[in-house]
C-alpha positions as CSV (number, residue, x, y, z in Angstrom):
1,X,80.0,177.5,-37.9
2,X,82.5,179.6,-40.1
3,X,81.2,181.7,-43.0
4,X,82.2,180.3,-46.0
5,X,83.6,183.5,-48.1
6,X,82.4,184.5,-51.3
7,X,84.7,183.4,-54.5
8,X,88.3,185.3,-54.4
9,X,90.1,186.1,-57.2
10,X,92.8,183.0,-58.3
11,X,96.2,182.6,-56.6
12,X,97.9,179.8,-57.1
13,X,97.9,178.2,-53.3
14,X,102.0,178.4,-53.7
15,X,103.3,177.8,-49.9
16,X,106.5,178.8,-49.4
17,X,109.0,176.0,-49.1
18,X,110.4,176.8,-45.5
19,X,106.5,177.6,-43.8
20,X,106.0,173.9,-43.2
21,X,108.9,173.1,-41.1
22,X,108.9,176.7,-39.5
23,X,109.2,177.0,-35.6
24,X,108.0,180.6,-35.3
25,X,109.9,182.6,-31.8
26,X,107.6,186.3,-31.6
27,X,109.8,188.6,-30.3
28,X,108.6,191.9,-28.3
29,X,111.2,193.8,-29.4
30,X,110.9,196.8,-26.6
31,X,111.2,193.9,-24.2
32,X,114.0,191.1,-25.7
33,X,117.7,193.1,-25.5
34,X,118.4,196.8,-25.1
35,X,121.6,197.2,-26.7
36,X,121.7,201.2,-26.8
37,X,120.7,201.1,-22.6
38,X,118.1,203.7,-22.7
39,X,115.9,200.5,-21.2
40,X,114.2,199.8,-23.9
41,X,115.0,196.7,-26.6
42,X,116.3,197.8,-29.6
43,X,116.9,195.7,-33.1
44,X,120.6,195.4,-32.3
45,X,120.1,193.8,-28.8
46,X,118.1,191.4,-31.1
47,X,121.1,191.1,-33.4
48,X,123.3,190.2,-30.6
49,X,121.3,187.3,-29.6
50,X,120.8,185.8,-32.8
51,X,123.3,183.0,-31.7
52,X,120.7,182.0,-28.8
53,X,118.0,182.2,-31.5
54,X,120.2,179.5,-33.4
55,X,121.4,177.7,-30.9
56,X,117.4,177.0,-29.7
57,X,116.5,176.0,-33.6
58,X,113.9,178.6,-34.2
59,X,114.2,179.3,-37.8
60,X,111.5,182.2,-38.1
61,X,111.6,185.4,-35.8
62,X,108.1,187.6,-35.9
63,X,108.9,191.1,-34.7
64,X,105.6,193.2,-33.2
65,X,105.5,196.6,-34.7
66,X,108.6,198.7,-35.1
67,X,107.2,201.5,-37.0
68,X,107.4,205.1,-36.6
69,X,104.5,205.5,-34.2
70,X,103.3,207.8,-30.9
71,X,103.0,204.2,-28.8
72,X,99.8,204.8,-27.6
73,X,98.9,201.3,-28.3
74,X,102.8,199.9,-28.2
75,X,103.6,200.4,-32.0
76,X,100.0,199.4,-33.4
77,X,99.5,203.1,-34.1
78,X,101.9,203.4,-36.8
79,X,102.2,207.3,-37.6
80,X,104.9,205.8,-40.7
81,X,104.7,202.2,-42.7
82,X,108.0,203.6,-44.2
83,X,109.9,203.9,-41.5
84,X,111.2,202.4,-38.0
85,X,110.7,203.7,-34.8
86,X,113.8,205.7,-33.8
87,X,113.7,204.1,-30.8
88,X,114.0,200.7,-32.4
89,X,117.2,202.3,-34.3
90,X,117.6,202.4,-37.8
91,X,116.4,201.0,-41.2
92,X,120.3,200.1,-41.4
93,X,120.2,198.2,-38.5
94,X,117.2,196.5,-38.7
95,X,118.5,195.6,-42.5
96,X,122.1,194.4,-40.4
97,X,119.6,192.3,-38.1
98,X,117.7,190.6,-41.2
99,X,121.3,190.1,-43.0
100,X,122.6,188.4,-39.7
101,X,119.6,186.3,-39.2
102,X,119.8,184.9,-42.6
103,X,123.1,183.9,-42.3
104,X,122.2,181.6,-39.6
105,X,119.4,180.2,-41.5
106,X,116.4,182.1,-39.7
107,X,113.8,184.5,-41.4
108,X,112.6,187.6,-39.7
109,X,108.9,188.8,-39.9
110,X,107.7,192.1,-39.5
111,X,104.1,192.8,-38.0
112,X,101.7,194.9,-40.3
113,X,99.3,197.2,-38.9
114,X,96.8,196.9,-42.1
115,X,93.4,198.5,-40.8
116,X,94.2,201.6,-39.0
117,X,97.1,204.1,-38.3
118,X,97.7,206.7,-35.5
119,X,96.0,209.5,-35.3
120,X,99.1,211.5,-35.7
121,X,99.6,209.9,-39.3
122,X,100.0,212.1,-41.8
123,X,96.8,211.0,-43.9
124,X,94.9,211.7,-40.9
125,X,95.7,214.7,-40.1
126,X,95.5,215.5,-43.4
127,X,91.4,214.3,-43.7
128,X,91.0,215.5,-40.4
129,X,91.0,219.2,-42.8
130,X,89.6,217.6,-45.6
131,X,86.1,216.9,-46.4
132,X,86.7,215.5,-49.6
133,X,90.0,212.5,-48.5
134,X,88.1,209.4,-47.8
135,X,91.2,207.2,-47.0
136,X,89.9,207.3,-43.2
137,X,85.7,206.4,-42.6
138,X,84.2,209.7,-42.1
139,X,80.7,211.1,-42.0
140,X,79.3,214.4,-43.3
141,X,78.8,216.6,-40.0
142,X,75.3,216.8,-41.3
143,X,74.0,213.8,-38.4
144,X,72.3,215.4,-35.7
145,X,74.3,213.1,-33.6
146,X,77.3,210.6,-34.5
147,X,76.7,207.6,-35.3
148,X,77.5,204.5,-32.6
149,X,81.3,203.8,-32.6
150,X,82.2,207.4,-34.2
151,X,84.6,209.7,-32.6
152,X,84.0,213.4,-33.4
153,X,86.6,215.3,-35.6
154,X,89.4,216.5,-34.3
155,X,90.2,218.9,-37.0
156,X,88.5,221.5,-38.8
157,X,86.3,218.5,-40.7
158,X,83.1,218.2,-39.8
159,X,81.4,215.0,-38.2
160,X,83.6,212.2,-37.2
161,X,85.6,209.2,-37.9
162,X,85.0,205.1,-37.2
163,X,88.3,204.0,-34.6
164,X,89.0,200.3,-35.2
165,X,90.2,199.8,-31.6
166,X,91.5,202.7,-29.4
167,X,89.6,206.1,-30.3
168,X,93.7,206.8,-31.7
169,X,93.6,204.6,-34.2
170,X,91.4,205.7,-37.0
171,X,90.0,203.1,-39.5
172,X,91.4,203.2,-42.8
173,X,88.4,202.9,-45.6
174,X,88.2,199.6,-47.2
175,X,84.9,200.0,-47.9
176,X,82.0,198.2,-46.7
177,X,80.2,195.3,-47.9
178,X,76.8,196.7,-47.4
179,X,77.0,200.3,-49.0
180,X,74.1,203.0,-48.3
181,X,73.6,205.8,-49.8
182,X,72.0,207.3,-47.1
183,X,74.9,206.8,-44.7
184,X,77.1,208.1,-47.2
185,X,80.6,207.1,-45.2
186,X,79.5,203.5,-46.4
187,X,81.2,203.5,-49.3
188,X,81.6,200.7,-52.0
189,X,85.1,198.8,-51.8
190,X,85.8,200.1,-55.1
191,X,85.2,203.7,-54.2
192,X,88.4,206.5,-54.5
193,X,89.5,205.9,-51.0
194,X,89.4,202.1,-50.8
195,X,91.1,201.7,-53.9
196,X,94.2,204.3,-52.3
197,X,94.2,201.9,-49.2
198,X,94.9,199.0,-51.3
199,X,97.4,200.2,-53.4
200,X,99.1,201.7,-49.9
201,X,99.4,198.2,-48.6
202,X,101.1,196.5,-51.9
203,X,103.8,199.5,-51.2
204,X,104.1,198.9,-47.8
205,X,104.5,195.4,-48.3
206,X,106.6,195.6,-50.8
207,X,109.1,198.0,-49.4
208,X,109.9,196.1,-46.5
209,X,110.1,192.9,-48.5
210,X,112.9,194.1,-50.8
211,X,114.8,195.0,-47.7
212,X,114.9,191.3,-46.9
213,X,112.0,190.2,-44.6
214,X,110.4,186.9,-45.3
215,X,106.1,188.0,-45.2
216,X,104.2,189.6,-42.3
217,X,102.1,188.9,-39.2
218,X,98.9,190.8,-40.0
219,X,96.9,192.7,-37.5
220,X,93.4,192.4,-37.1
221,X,93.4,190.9,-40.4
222,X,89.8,190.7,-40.3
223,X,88.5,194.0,-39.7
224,X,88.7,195.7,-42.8
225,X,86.5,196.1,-44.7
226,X,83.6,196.8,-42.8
227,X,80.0,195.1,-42.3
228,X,81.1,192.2,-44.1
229,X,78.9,189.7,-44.1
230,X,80.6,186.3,-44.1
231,X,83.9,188.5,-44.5
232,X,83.3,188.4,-48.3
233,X,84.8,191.1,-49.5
234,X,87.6,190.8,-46.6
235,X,88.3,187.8,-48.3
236,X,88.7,189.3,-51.7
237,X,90.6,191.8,-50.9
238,X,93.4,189.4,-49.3
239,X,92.9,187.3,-52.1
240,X,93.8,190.1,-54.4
241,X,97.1,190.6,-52.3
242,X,98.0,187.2,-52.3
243,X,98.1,186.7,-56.0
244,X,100.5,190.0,-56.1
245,X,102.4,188.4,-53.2
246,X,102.6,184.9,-55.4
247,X,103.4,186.9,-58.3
248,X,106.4,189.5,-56.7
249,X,107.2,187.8,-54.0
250,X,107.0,183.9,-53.9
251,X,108.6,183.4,-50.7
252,X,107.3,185.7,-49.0
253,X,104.4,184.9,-45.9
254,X,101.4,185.7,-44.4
255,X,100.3,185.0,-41.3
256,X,97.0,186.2,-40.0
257,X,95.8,187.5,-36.8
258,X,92.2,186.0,-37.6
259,X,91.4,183.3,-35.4
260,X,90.3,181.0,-37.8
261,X,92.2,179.5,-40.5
262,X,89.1,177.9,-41.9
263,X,88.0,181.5,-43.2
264,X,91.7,183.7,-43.7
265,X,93.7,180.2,-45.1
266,X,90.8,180.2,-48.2
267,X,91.2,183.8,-48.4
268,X,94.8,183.8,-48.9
269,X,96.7,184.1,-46.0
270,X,99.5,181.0,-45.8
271,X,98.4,180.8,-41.9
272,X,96.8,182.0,-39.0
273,X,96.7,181.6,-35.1
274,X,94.2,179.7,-33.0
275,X,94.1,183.2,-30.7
276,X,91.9,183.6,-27.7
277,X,89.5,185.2,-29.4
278,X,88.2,184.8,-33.3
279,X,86.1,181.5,-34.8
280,X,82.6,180.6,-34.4
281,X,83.8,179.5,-30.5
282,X,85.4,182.9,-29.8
283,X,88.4,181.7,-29.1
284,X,87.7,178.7,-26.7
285,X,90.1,176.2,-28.4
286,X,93.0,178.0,-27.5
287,X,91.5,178.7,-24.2
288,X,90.6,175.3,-23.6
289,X,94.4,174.5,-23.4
290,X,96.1,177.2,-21.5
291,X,93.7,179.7,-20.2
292,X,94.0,178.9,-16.0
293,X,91.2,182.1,-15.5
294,X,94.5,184.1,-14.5
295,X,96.4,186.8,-15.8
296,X,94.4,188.2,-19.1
297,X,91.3,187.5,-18.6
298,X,87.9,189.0,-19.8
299,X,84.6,189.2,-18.2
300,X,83.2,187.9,-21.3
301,X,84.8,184.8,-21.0
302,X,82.9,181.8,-20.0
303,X,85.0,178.4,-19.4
304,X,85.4,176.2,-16.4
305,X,88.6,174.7,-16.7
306,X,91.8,174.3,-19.0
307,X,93.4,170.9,-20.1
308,X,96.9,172.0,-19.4
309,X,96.1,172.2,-15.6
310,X,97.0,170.7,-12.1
311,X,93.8,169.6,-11.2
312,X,92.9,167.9,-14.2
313,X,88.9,169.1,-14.6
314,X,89.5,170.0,-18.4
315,X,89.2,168.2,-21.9
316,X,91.6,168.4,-25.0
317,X,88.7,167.8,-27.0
318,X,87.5,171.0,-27.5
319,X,90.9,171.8,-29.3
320,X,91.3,168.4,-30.8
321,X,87.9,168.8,-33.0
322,X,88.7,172.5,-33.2
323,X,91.9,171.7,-34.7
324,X,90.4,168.5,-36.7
325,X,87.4,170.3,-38.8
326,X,90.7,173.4,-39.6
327,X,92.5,170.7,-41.1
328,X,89.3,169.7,-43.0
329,X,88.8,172.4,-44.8
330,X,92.8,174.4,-44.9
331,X,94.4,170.6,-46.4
332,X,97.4,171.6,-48.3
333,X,96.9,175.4,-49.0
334,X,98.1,176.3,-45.4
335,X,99.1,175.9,-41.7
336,X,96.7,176.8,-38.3
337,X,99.7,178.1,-35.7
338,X,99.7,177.2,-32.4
339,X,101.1,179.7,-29.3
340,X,102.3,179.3,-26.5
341,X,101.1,182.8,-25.6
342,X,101.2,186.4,-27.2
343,X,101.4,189.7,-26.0
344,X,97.7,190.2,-26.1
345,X,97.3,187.0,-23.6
346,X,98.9,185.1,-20.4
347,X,101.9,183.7,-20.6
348,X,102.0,179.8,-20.2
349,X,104.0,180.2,-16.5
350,X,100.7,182.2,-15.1
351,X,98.9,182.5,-11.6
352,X,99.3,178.9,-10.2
353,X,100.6,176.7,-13.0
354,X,103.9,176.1,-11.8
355,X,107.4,175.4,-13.5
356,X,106.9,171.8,-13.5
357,X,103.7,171.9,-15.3
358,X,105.5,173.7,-18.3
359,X,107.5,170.3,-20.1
360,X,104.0,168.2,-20.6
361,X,102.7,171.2,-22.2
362,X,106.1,172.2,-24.8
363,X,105.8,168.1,-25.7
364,X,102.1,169.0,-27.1
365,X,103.1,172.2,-28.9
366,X,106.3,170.6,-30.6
367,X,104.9,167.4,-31.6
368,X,101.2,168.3,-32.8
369,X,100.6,169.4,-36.8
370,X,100.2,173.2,-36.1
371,X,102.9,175.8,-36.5
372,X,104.8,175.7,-33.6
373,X,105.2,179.4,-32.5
374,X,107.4,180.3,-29.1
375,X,106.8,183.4,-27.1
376,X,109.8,185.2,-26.3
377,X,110.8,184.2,-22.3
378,X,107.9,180.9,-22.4
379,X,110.9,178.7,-23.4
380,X,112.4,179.0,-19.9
381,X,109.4,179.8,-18.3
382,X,109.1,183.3,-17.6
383,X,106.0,184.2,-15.3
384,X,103.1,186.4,-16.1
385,X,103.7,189.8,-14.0
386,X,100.2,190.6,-12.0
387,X,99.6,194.3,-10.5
388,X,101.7,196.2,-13.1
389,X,100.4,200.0,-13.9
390,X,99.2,200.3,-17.5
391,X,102.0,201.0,-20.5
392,X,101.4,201.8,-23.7
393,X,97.6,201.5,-23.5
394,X,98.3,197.9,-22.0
395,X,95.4,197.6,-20.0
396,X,91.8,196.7,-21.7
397,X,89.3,195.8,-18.7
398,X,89.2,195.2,-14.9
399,X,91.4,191.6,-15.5
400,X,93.0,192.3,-18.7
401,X,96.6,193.7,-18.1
402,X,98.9,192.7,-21.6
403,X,101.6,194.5,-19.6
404,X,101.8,191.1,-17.6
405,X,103.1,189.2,-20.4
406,X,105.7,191.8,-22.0
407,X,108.1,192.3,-19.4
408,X,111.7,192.3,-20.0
409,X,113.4,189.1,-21.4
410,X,115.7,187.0,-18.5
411,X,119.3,186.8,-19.9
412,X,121.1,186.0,-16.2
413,X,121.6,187.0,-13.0
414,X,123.1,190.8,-13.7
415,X,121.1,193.8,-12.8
416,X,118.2,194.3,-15.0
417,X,118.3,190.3,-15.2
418,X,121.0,191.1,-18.4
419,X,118.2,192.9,-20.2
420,X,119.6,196.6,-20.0
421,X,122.4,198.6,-18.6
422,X,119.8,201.5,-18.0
423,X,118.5,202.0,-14.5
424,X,115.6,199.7,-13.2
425,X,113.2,202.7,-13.1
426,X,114.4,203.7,-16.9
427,X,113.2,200.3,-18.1
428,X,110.6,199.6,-20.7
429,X,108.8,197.3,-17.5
430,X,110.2,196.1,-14.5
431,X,111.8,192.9,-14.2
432,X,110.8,189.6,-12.6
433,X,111.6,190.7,-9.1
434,X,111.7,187.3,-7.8
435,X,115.3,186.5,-7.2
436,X,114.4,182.9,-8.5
437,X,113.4,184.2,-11.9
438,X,114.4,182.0,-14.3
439,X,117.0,182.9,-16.8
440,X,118.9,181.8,-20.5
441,X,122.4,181.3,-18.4
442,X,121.2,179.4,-15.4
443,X,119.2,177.1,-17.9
444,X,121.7,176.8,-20.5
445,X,123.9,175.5,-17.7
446,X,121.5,172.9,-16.7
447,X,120.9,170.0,-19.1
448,X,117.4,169.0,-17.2
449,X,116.2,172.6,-17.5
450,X,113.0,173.6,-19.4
451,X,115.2,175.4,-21.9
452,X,117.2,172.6,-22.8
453,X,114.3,170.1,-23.2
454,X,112.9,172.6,-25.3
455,X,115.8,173.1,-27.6
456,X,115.5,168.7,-27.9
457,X,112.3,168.9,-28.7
458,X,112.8,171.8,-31.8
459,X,115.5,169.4,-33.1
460,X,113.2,166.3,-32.8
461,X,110.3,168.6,-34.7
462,X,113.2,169.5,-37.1
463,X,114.2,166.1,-37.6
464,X,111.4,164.2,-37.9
465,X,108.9,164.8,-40.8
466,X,106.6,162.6,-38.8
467,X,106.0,165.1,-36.4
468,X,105.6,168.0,-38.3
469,X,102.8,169.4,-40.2
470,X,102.6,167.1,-42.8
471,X,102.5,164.2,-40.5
472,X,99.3,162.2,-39.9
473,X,97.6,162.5,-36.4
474,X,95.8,160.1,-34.9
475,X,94.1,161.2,-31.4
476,X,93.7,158.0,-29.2
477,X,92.3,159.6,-25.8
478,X,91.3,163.2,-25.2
479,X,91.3,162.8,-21.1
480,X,94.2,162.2,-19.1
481,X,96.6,161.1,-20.5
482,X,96.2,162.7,-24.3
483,X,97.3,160.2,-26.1
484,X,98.0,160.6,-30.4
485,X,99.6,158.9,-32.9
486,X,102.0,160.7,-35.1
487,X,103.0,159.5,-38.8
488,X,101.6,156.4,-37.6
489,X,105.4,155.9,-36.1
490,X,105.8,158.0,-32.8
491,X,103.5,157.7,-30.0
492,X,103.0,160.9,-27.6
493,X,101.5,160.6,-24.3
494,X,100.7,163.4,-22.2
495,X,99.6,164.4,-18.8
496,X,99.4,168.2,-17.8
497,X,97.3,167.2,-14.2
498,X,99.0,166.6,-11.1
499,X,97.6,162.7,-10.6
500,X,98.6,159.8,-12.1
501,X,96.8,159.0,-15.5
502,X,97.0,155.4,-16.6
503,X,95.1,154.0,-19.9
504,X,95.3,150.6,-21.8
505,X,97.4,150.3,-24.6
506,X,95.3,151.1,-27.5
507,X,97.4,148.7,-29.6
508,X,99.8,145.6,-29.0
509,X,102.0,146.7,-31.3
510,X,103.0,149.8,-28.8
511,X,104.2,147.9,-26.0
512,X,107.4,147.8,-28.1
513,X,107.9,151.7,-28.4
514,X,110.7,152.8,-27.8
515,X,111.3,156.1,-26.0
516,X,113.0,158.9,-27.7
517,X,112.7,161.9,-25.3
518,X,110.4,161.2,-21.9
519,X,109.7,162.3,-18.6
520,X,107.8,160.3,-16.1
521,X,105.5,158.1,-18.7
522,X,106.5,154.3,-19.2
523,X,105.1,152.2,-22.2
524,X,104.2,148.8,-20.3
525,X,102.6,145.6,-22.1
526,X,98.9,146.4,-20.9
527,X,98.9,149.9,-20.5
528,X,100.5,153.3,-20.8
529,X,101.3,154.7,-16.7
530,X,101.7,158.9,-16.8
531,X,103.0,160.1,-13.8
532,X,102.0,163.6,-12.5
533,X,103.4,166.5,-15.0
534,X,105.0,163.6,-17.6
535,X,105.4,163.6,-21.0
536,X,107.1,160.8,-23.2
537,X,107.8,160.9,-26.9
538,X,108.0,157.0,-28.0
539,X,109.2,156.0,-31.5
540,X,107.1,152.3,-33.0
């Protein structure tokens, strides 16, 4: 079960006003539109497909890091919270891409590296020369050996520092919530350094905010202040923000990379992903529905089967109660968001789920009560890339490969599938070298395309309060075909397997639905019939 945190200082639970109809699009933005052709995507290729981004209905864009940073873990070692990557472009032109988006009515979110920099930041190198800056975890150099998880100095400080994932991304001190004096880098989470680190993300924040961003996606949310029992003093010190956030800037969001919105919602953030890890389950909701045992996969990782598969061995129950005890506990003071993937996980189109299995699966994301949020390339079915060589410090284990899921975004049939002028070997990753790859012309053109259902399906959501997040659900089947209840008006059937899936109408009322948007499922006066790969959307 989740920890329940310890009590956080008061905010006042404000949501802003355009969260609960958001349909979040996460943009890799070395990956979307190189607009500068020196093969990497740049913030004005972004600008110059904002009219796509409009003409889909996304109305939030969330932006992976584009700070100043050595890439040695693809932006998340930031080396500058004050500045963009040059690579990226300019603060101008990122401010010309927020001022653009917002004209067309979507918001743009940044991604905020909050528990570690680079080890090329300036305050490391700094500590790495200075016994007495505690901004970073350090101990004295008086150990006879490290302690476990310590990386020795690299300067002329003695001992070593605490990395919070790669051994080049130092751990900024929050503190920990189980000081000792006889570990002496355990410091309190009120001590000098702690204190520095908290005021230093309030200016970060705040910077970026007045420029004209909407809130932040915040990495590894959870991992900051360190052996936290229960995340209690994690907790506090996101509270703390949040009540400066509702007090400066009241539109403003969080999202959390946490994993589980019954512990970061309470603390303050506005929402957070089911993710395939994080949560007393590790993850498994989230796997339970897409996770086919291909592309990113680790060892670790014990599940038989997925829901949204061909052969039909899996459950939606393991996300439905997931997703039924969140809602318990969040209510009204926030949003759990759903993915179709990330870059730190598979792609939905992925070793053998197949194009046609992609629609049954967009139905459930668009019509159930989560945050809706749309990897860049998944709405016409871009395929994870196996076998590629490790970028960026992409790979993480013997199955793990995030490199698979950032490849270049499929505009049309020009070289470089429309991504970049540069040269193929010049680009970021290679392309989709299947000459089949799907792409935004060829499925723009095509009204039965995945692209174009998708689009419907956005405006439906948009539409249609009933199947948003503040619409009831009702789940009447878990197996094949899932079958809920939105609003207590519009019936959803789905059926990701390959077979058939019949069931009998739950209700007499529903053999009068009437369909709204449907492939392949008929509402008869006995039963509901689900072909193989069908969705329908049916209105009471």
């Amino acid at each position: 079960m989740s920890s329940t945190p310890a009590t956080p200082p008061a905010f006042t639970h404000h949501v802003p006003s355009w969260l609960a109809d958001a349909v979040l699009y996460q943009i890799y933005p070395q990956s979307f539109a190189d607009a500068s052709g020196d093969g990497i995507g740049d913030f004005n290729g972004i600008t110059e497909h904002l009219d796509y981004l409009e003409w889909l209905g996304v109305n939030a864009v969330w932006l992976n890091p584009c700070f100043a940073s050595p890439f040695r873990d693809a932006g998340y070692d930031v080396s500058n919270y004050l500045a963009v990557a040059p690579r990226y472009g300019t603060e101008d032109d990122l401010a010309e891409l927020v001022d653009n988006a917002t004209r067309r009515g979507i918001r743009v979110m940044l991604d905020l590296v909050a528990g570690h920099t680079s080890d090329r930041h300036p305050w490391f190198t700094a500590a790495a020369n200075n016994p007495g800056d505690n901004r970073y975890i350090w101990t004295t150099g008086e150990e006879k050996e490290l302690p476990e998880g310590f990386v020795p100095s690299p300067g002329s400080r003695p001992g070593g520092y605490l990395p919070n994932f790669f051994d080049s991304q130092p751990a900024l001190n929050f503190g920990y919530g189980r000081p000792d004096p006889a570990e002496p880098w355990r410091q309190p989470i009120d001590a000098d350094g702690p204190r520095a680190n908290r005021a230093a993300l309030r200016e970060v924040m705040d910077h970026w905010l007045r420029l004209g961003l909407s809130g932040f996606r915040v990495d590894m949310a959870h991992s900051l202040v360190k052996d936290d029992p229960g995340l209690a003093e994690t907790s506090k010190l996101w509270s703390e923000l949040r009540a400066w956030l509702d007090d400066t800037h009241r539109q403003a969001a969080l999202l959390a990379e946490w994993g589980d919105p019954t512990v970061s919602v309470p603390a303050g953030f506005h929402a957070d992903f089911f993710l395939q890890f994080g949560g007393p389950d590790d993850g498994l909701p989230l796997r339970s529905l897409w996770n086919n045992g291909h592309g990113t996969v680790h060892e670790h990782w014990e599940q038989e089967s997925c829901y949204f598969d061909a052969e039909g061995r899996g459950s939606a129950l393991e996300f439905v109660s997931a997703w039924e005890a969140t809602a318990t506990v969040i209510a009204d003071r926030g949003y759990a968001v759903l993915p179709t993937a990330n870059h730190d996980f598979s792609r939905l189109a992925c070793g053998p789920r197949t194009a046609e299995q992609l629609p049954p699966a967009f139905a459930f994301q668009l019509t159930w009560p989560t945050l809706p949020a749309v990897y860049y390339g998944d709405e016409i079915g871009m395929r994870y890339q196996p076998g590629l060589p490790d970028r960026e410090g992409s790979v993480l284990g013997p199955r793990y490969n995030r490199a698979g899921s950032r490849t270049p975004m499929q505009w049309d049939d020009t070289a470089n599938a429309g991504f970049s002028p540069a040269a193929a070997e010049r680009l970021y990753l290679p392309v989709d070298p299947d000459p089949a790859r799907p792409t935004v012309d060829a499925q723009r053109a095509d009204s039965g395309s995945l692209l174009n259902l998708v689009r419907r399906l956005i405006a439906l959501r948009r539409s249609t309060p009933e199947l948003g997040t503040r619409g009831s659900v009702e789940v009447l089947h878990t197996g094949y075909p899932l079958v809920y209840l939105r609003g207590g008006r519009y019936l959803v059937v789905v059926n990701p397997r390959r077979d058939p899936a019949t069931l009998a109408l739950p209700r007499a009322e529903m053999a009068r639905a009437r369909p709204v948007e449907r492939s392949g499922v008929t509402v008869g006066e006995r039963d509901i019939a689900a072909e193989g790969f069908s969705f329908g959307i049916f209105a009471l």
